[in-house]
N, C-alpha and C positions, 0 to 999 in steps of 0.2 A: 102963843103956840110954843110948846115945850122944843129945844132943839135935839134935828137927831143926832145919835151916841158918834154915828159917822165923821159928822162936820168937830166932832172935839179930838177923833183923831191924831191929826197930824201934830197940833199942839203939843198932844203927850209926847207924842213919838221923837219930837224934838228936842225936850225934853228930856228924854231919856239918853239919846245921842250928844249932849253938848258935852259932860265930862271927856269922851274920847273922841270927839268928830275929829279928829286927826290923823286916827288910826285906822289901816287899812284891815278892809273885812279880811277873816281866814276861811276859805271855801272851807264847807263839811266834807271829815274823812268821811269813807264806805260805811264804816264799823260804826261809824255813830249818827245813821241815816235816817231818818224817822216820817213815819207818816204823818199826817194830820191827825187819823182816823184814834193815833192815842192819846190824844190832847183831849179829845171830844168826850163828853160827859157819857155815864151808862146808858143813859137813854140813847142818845144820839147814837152809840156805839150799835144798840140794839135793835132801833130803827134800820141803819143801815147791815144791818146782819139778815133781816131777816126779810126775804122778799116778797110778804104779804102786805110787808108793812111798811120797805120803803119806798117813800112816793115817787124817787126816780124810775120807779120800774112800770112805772102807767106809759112813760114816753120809750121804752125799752119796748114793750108791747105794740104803741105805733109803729113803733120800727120793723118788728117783727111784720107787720101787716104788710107797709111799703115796700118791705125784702121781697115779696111775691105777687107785687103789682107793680107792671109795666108803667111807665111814667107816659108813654106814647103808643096810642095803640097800634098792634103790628108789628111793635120793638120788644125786645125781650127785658122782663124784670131784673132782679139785682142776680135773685138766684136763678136766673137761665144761664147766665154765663159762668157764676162760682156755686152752685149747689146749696145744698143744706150749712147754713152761715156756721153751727157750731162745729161744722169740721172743716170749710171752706177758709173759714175768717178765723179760727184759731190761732193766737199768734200774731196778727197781721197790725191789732193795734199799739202793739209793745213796741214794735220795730218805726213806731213814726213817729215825729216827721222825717223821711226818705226823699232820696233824689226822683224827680222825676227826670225821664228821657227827655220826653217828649215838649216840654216848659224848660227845661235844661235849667233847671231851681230845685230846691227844696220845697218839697210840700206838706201840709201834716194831713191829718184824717180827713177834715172837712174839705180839704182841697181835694182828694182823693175822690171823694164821694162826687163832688162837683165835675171831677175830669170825666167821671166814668159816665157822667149821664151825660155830659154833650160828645163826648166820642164814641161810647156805645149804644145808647139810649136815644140822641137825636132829641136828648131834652133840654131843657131850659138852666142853669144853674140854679140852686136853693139858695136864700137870703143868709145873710148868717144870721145866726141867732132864731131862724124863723124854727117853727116847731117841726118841720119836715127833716129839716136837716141835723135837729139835732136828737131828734130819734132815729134817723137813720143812723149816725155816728153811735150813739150810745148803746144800740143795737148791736152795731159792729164789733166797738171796744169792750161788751159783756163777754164776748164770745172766749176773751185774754183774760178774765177775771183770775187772779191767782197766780198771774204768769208774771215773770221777772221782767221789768222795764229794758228795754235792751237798742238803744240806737244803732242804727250800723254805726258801721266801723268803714265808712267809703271816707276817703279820702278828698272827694267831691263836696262834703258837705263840710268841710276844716275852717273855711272861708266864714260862714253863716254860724258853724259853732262858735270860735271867737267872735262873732261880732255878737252872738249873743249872750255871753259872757261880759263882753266889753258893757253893753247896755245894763246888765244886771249891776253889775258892778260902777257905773255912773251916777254920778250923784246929780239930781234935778231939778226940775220945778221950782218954786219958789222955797221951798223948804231946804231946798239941799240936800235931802236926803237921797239915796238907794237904795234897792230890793235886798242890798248886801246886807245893808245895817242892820236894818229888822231880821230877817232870815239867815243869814248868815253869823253874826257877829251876836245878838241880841233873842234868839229862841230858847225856848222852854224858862225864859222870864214873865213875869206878867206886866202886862199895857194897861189897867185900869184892873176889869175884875178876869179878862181876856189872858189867856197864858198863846206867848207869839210863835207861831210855827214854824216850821224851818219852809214853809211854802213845797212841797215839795208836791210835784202835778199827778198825783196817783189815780185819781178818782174821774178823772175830767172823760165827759161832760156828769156836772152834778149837781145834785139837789140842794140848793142850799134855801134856809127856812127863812131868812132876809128875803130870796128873790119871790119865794112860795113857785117856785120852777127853777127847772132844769137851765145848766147854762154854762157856755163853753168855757176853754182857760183864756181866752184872749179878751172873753168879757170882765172873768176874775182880774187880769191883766191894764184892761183898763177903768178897773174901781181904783185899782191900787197907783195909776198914774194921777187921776183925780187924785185921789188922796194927799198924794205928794205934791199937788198944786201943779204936774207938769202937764204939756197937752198930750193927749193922749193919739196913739195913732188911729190911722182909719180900719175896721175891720178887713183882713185880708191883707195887710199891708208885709211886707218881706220882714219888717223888722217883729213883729208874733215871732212868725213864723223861726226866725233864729233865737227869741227866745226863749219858745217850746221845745227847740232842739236843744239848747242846750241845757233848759231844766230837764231833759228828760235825760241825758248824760250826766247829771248833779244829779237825778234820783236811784239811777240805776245802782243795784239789782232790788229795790223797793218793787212788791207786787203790783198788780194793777188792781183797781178795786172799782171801777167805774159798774153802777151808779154811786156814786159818793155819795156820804148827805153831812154837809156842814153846817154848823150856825146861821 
């Protein structure tokens, strides 16, 4: 059985790091901030251009549907309480992950979606990863398509931003490597036939043709701890959560692009 391209990975990537593993990554300035979405081939590019034809947007559509079905009968749907999602939810997915009051934490989308159906809804929380919940996210974050990546600026969230910085920038697993090395220090090089991206979370949740579906940043998140041989955390775990926040202040003012379609 042929091995996959995955599993030879991290080899390269060590590899590639051993002339400077000493040197500490330089976070990317603003001005030289890049998507994924230029790295990706004409196709890919085209694919994701054009919404007949990319496949993220089948799970964009379920979401559309669960926007206006009550989760519990008797309780009100998504849009009873915020309206018509493209002018309700415009905006809404740039700005996260955000403090919640009420968890006295930060949350990102998917938590959001979660809060609102056992506080409002009276329903059950959605699985991550399950298809419900990440068409309803995807949903949401289409409604931002085009809109500048923008975390707050609360003071509440300082705590969670450094520690996900501190994570990004830690070197682990059996490899020794960081998310810095590659994406920070080592992008727009090529890894095999692969040119390395500076990681930056534009798209999420997205299609990527590896998964043949749709799939969040904390799933991306834990390929790439696999990757690096570290273990990986549990879905929903606080430390995603600070490192979404702080990739999303390393992307900003990059647009939002969700449904993304990657490799």
């Amino acid at each position: 059985m042929p091995r996959r391209p995955g599993f030879l990975i991290p080899a390269a990537l060590l590899a590639l790091v051993l002339a400077d593993a000493s040197v500490e990554a330089e976070p990317i300035a603003p001005a030289d901030r890049r998507s994924g979405f230029d790295q990706m081939s004409p196709e890919i590019q085209a694919m994701q251009r054009d919404d007949a034809a990319n496949p993220g947007m089948l799970a964009v559509a379920d979401g559309a549907e669960l926007w206006t079905k009550p989760p519990v009968s008797g309780l009100p749907a998504c849009a009873g309480c915020h309206g018509e999602a493209a002018v309700g939810m415009r905006g809404v997915a740039s700005r996260y992950p955000a403090w919640d009051a009420r968890a006295q934490r930060p949350i990102d989308l998917q938590d959001r979606v979660n809060a609102c159906r056992r506080e409002r809804q009276g329903a059950a929380p959605l699985a991550y990863e399950s298809p419900e919940l990440l068409a309803l996210t995807a949903y949401v974050a289409t409604q931002s398509r085009g809109l500048p990546i923008a975390p707050p600026e609360d003071s509440r969230l300082m705590p969670a931003r450094a520690e996900g910085r501190a994570l990004f920038e830690a070197r682990q697993g059996q490899l020794g490597l960081s998310c810095a090395t590659c994406h920070d220090d080592h992008w727009g090089r090529r890894l095999g036939s692969a040119v390395i991206p500076q990681g930056q979370p534009t798209g999420y949740p997205l299609y990527r043709l590896e998964w043949q579906g749709l799939g969040s940043l904390q799933r991306r998140l834990r390929n790439c701890l696999t990757g690096m041989r570290a273990e990986p955390f549990r879905y929903g775990a606080p430390e995603y959560v600070a490192l979404e926040l702080y990739l999303a202040t390393r992307a900003a003012p990059l647009p939002l692009e969700t449904p993304a379609v990657r490799p």
